[in-house]
C-alpha positions as CSV (number, residue, x, y, z in Angstrom):
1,X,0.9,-12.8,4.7
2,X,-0.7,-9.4,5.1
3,X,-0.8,-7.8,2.3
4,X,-2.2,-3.7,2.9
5,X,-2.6,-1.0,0.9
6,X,-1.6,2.9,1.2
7,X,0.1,3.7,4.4
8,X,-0.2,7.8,4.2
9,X,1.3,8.9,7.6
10,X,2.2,12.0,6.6
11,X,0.4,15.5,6.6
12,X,-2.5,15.1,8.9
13,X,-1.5,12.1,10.6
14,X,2.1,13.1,11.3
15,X,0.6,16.5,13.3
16,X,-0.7,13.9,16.0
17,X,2.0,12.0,16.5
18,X,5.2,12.6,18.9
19,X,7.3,14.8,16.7
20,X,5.4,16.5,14.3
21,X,7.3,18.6,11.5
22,X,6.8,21.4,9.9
23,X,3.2,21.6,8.8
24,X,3.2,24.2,5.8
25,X,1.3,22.9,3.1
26,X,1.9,24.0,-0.9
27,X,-1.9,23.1,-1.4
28,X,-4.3,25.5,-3.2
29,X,-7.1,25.6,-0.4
30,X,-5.3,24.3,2.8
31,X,-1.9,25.7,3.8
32,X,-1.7,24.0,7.4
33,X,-1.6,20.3,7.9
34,X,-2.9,21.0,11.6
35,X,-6.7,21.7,9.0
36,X,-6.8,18.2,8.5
37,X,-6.8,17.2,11.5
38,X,-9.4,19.9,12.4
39,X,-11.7,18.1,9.9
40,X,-11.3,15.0,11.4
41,X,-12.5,16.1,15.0
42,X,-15.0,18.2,13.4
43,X,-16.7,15.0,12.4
44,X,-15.8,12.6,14.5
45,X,-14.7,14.1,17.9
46,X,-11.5,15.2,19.8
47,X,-8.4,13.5,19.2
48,X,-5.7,12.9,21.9
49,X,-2.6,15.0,21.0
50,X,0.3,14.0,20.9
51,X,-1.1,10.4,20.3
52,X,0.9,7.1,20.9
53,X,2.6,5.6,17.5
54,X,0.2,2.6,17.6
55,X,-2.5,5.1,17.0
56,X,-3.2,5.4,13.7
57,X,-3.1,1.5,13.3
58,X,-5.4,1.5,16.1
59,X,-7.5,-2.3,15.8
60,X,-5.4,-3.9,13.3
61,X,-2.5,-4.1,15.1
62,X,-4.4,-6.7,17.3
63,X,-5.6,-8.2,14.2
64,X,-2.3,-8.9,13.2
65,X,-1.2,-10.0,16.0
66,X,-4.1,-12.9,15.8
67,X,-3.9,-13.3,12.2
68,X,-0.1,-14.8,13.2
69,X,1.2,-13.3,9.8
70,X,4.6,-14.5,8.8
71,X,5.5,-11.5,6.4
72,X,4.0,-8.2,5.9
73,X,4.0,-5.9,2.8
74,X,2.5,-2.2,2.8
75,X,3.0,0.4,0.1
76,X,4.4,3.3,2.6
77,X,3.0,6.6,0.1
78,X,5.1,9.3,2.1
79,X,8.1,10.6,2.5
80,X,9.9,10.7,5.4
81,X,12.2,13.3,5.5
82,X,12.5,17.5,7.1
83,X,13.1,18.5,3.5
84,X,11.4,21.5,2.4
85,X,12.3,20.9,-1.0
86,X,8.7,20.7,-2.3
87,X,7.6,19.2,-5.8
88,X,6.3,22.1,-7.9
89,X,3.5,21.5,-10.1
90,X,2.1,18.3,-7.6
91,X,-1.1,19.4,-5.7
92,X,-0.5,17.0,-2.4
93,X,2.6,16.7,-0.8
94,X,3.0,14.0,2.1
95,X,5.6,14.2,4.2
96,X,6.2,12.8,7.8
97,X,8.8,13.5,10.7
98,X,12.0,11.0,10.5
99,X,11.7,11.1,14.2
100,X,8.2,9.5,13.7
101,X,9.2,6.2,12.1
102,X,8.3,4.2,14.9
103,X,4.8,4.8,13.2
104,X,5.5,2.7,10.4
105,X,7.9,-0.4,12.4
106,X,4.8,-1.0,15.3
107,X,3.6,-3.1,12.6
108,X,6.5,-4.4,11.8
109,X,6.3,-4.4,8.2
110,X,8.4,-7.0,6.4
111,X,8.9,-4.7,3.1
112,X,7.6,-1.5,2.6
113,X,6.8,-0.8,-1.3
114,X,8.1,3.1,-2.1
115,X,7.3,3.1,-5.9
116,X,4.7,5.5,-5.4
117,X,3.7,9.2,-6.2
118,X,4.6,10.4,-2.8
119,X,7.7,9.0,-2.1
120,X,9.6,12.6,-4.0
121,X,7.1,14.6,-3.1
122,X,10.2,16.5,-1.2
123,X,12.8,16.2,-4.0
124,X,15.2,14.0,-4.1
125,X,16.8,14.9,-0.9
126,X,13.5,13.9,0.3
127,X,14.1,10.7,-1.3
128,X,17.2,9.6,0.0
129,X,16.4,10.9,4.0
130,X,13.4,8.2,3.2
131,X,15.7,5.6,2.4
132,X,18.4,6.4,5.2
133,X,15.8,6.6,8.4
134,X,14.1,3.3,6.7
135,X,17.4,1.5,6.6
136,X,18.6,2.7,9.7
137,X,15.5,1.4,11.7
138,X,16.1,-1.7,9.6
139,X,12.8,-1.8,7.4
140,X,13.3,-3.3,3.3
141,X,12.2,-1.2,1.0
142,X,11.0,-1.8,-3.0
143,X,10.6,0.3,-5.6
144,X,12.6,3.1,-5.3
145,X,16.5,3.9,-4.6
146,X,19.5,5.7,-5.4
147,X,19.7,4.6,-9.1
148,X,17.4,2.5,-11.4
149,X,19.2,-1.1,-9.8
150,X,18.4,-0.1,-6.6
151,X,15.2,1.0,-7.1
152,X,14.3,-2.3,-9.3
153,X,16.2,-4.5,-7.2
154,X,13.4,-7.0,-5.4
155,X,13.2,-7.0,-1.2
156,X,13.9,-10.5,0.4
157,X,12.3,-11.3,3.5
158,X,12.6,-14.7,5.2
159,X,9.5,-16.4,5.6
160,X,10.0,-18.1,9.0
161,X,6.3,-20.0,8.3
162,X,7.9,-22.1,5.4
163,X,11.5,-21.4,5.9
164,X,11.5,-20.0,2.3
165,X,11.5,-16.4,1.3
166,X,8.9,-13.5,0.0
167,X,10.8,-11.6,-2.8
168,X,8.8,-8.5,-3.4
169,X,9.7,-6.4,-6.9
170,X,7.8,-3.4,-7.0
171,X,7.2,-0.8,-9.7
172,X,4.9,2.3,-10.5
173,X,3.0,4.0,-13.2
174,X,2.3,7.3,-14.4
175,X,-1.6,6.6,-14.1
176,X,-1.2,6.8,-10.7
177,X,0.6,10.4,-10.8
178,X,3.9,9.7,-10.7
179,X,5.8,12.3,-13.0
180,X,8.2,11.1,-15.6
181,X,11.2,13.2,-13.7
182,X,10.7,10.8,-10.7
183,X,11.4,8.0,-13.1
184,X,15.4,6.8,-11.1
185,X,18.1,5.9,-13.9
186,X,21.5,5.2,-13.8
187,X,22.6,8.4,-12.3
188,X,19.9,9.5,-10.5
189,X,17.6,8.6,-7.5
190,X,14.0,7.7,-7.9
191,X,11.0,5.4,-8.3
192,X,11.0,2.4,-10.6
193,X,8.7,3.3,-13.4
194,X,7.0,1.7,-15.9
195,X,5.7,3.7,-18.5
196,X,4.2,1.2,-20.6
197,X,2.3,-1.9,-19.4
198,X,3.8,-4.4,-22.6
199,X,4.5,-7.8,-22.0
200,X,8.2,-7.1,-22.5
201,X,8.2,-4.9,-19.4
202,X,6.2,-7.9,-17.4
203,X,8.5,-10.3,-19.1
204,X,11.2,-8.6,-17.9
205,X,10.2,-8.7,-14.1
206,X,9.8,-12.6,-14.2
207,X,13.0,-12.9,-15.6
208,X,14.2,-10.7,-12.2
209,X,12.2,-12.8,-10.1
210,X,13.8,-16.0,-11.8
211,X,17.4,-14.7,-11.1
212,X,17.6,-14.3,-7.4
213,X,14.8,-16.9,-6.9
214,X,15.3,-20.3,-4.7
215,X,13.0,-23.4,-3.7
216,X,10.5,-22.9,-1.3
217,X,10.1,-18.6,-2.0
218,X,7.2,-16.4,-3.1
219,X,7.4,-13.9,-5.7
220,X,5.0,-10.9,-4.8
221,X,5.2,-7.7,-7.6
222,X,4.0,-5.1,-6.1
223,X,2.3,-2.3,-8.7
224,X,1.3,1.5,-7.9
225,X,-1.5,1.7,-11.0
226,X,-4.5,3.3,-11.9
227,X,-6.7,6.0,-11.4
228,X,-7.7,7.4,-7.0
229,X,-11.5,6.7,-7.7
230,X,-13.3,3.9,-9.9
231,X,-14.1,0.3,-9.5
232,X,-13.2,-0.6,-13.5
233,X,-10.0,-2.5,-13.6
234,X,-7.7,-1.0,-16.6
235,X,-7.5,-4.1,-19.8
236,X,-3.9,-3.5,-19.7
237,X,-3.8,-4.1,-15.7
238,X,-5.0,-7.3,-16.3
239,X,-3.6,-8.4,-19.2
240,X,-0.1,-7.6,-17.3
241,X,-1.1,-9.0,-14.5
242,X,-2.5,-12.8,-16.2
243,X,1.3,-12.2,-18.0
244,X,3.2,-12.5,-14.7
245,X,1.3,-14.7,-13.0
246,X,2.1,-16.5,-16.4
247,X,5.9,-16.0,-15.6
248,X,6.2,-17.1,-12.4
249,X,4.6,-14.7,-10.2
250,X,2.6,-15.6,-7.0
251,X,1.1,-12.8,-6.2
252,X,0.1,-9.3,-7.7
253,X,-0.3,-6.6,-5.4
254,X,-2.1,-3.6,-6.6
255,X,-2.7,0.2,-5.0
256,X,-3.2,3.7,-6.2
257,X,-6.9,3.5,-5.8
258,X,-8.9,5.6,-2.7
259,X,-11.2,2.0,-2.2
260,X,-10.9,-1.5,-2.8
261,X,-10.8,-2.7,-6.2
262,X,-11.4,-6.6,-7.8
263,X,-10.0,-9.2,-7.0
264,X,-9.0,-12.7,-9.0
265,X,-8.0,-15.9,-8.6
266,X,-5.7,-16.6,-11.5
267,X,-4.6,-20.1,-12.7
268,X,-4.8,-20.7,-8.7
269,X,-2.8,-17.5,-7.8
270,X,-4.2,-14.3,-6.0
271,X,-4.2,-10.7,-7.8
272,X,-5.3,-7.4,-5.8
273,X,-5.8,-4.7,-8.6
274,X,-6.5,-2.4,-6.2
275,X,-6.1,-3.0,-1.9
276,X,-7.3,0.5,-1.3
277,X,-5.8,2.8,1.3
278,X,-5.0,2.1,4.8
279,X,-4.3,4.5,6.7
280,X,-4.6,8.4,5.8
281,X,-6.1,11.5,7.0
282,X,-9.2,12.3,4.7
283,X,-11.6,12.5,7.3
284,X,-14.0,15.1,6.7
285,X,-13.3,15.9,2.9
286,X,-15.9,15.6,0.4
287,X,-16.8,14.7,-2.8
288,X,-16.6,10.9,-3.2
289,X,-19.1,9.7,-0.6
290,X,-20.5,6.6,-2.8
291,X,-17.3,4.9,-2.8
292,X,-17.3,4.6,1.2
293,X,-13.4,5.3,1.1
294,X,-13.8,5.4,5.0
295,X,-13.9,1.9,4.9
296,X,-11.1,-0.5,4.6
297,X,-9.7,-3.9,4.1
298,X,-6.7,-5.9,5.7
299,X,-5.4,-8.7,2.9
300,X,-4.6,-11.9,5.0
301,X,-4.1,-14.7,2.7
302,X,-2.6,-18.0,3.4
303,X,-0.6,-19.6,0.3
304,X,1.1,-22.8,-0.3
305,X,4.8,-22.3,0.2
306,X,5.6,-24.6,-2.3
307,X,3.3,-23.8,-5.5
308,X,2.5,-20.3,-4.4
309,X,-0.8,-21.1,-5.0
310,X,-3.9,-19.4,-2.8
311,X,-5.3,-21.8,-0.3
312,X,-7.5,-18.6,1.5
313,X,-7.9,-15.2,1.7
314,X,-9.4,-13.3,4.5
315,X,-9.9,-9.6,4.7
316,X,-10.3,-7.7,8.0
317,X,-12.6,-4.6,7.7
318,X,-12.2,-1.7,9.2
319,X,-13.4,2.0,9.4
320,X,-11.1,5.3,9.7
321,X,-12.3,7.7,12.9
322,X,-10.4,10.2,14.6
323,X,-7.2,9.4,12.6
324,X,-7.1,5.4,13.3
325,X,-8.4,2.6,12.3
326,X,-11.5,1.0,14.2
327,X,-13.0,-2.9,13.7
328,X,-16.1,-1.8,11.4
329,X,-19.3,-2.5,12.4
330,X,-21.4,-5.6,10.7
331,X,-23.2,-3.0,8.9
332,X,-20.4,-1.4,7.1
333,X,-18.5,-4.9,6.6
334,X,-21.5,-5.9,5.0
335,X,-20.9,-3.1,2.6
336,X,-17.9,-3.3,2.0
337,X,-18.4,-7.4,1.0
338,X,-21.7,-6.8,-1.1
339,X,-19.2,-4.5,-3.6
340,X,-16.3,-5.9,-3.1
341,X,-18.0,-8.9,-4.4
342,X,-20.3,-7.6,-6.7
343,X,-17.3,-6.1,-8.6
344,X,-15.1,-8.7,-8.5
345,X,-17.9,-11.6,-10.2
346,X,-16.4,-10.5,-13.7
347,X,-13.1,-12.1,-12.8
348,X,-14.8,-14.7,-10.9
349,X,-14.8,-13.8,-7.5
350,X,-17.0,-13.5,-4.5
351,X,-16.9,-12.3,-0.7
352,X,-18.6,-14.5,1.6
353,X,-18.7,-14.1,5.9
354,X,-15.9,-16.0,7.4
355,X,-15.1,-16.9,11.1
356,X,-14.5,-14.3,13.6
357,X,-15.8,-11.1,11.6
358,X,-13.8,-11.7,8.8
359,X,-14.5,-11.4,5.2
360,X,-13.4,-14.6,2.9
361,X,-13.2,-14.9,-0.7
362,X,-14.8,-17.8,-2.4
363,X,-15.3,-19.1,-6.3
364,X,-18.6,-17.1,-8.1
């Protein structure tokens, strides 16, 4: 599988790219996404405009392509939509062209996870434009939808490696910023939200995994949690997560955070707490230097299509420049694997080398 983290192709990104919207920002310093792209070149050099759609995936779409991935995941964090209904109150607003999709299906994503805090940045007519152009260029989505079914409903990808299926719930929390009001119900369009991480609420996803579940499938929840900045993993993340695992679950796929978080092997099955983000435009912006959040991490792991269980995870590092991503140097990938591993030894873990450039988790 490949399992990535934020995909934020709006704002910045979306200026560069074929059909770029409208670029008025509601921010309190920067009122033009064209400035973030300005920051970019001003540390790291010109950037070809209008660029290609495979730009911003740069490297890892041949990384992909050699990693021979059967289904891919990504937690898309923008909305897609020419909306200009802006959420009031919120301090980012991502937002990309609908005529830019072809941005997010070059990497042919298998599901792509919407219970996030961007997904309504452009109201709820926002919303459902994101859901229509995704549909209509035939991408699953998770996590969000036009009523509290839809938006818990799991995504169902065949798994031609196995001949199973990947069912992918997804939910989010308000520690990662999404509002309450985003919160979709019975009547109303928006994210799946979980306001409270209990062991009913985990129990309660199982038991949705269970229902629609068959032989030979792999049950991935997919969680939006936590803080943007921190390498501490929440008690209640991990208490929820050891509870679905527990359940049934195969794997647990966390984002929200800026940089990579832990990760753990649990009773044999593989839990992200935090994969970081993938692709965004924060080149040039200040402030959090120590955590490297230039850097970043491709989840490849390889599980056993019968028990679910991990047999091996590899992690392709890269480095964000000029709006894309680039292979990182062995420098920086031996950064990124001396914390990655040094945080994760509490729950277990450690990054070794692997074949090819590759990062591999092994046993403490």
């Amino acid at each position: 599988m490949l399992l990535g983290g934020d995909v934020m192709l709006g704002r910045g990104i979306d200026q560069i790219l074929p059909h770029s919207g409208d670029p008025t920002l509601h921010e309190r310093s920067i009122r033009d996404a064209r400035s973030y792209v300005a920051l970019a070149v001003r540390v790291n050099g010109s950037i070809p405009e209008p660029v290609d759609w495979s730009w911003p995936w740069g490297d890892a779409l041949d990384l992909l392509v050699n990693a021979g991935c059967d289904v891919r995941v990504v937690n898309l964090e923008t909305s897609i939509t020419t909306s200009a209904d802006y959420a009031r109150g919120k301090s980012v607003h991502y937002r990309m062209h609908p005529a830019n999709v072809p941005a997010v299906g070059i990497v042919r994503p298998d599901v792509c996870v919407l219970a996030n805090n961007h997904v309504l940045d452009f109201g709820t007519s926002g919303l459902l434009e994101t859901l229509d152009v995704l549909a209509a260029a035939g991408i699953r989505v998770a996590g969000a939808g036009r009523t509290l079914a839809e938006s818990a409903a799991p995504a169902i990808a065949p798994n031609p490696g196995s001949g199973g299926r990947v069912v992918v719930l997804a939910f989010g929390t308000p520690s990662s910023g999404i509002p309450h009001g985003w919160s979709a119900a019975a009547d109303r369009p928006g994210v799946h939200l979980i306001t409270s991480l209990t062991d009913a609420a985990a129990d309660e996803l199982c038991r949705q995994a269970a229902e629609v579940r068959q032989p030979g499938d792999i049950v991935v929840v997919s969680a939006h949690w936590g803080s943007n900045w921190g390498y501490e993993v929440e008690a209640d993340h991990v208490r929820f997560a050891h509870r679905l695992i527990a359940g049934g679950v195969d794997v647990v796929h966390g984002h929200s955070s800026h940089h990579p978080r832990p990760i753990e092997v649990y009773h044999g099955k593989l839990i992200l707490y935090g994969c970081g983000d993938l692709i965004d435009d924060y080149e040039g912006i200040t402030g959090h230097e120590r955590y490297r959040d230039d850097l970043r991490l491709l989840y490849l792991p390889r599980l056993d299509p019968a028990s679910g269980r991990l047999k091996e995870l590899r992690l392709a590092p890269l480095r964000a420049r000029q709006l894309r991503l680039h292979r990182a140097s062995a420098e920086d990938a031996e950064w990124l694997r001396t914390v990655l591993s040094n945080v994760s030894r509490s729950f277990g873990s450690r990054i070794d080398w692997g074949a090819g450039g590759f990062l591999t988790l092994s046993g403490s």
